[in-house]
C-alpha positions as CSV (number, residue, x, y, z in Angstrom):
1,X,85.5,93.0,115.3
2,X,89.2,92.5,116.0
3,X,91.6,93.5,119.0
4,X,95.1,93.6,120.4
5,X,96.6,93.8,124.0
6,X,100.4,95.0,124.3
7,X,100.3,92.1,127.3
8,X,99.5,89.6,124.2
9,X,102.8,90.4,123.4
10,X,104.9,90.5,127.0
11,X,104.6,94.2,127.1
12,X,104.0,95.7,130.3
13,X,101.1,98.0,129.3
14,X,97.3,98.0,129.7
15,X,96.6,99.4,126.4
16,X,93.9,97.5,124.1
17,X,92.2,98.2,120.9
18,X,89.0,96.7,120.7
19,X,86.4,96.5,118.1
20,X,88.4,97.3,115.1
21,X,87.3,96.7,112.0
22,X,89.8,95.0,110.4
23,X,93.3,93.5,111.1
24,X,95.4,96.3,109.2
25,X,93.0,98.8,110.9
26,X,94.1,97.4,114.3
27,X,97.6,97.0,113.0
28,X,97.7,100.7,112.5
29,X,96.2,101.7,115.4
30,X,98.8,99.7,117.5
31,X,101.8,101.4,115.2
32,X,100.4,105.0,116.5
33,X,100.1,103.4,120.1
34,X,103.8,102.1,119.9
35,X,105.8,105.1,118.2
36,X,103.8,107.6,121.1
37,X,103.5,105.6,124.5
38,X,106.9,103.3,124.0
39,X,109.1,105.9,121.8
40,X,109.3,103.8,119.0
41,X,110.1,105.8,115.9
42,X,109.8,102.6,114.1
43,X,108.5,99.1,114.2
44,X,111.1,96.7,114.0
45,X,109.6,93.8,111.3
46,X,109.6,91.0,114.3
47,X,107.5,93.4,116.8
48,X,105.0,94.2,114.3
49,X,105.4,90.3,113.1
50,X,104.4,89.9,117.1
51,X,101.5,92.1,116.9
52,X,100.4,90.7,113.6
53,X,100.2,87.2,114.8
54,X,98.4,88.9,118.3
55,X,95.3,90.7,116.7
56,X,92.3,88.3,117.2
């Protein structure tokens, strides 16, 4: 199982995915997170380099 933390990446949010299957799974997961909780209508390459490198 994998997971992210926005505070794994200086974020000021307590939102975590946990138990994820997979690493793009997760990665989406965190893309749909961003875009509705911090208005991000896209992921600029080095934040979703961040959360990449950020999902254990």
């Amino acid at each position: 199982m994998v997971g992210f933390k926005c505070a794994d990446i200086g974020m000021k949010c307590g939102f975590a995915i946990n138990g994820g299957s997979s690493k793009e799974e997760v990665l989406q997961e965190a893309q749909v997170h961003a875009r509705v909780a911090h208005g991000m209508a896209t992921i600029p390459p080095d934040v979703a380099a961040k959360v990449s490198s950020a999902i254990h």
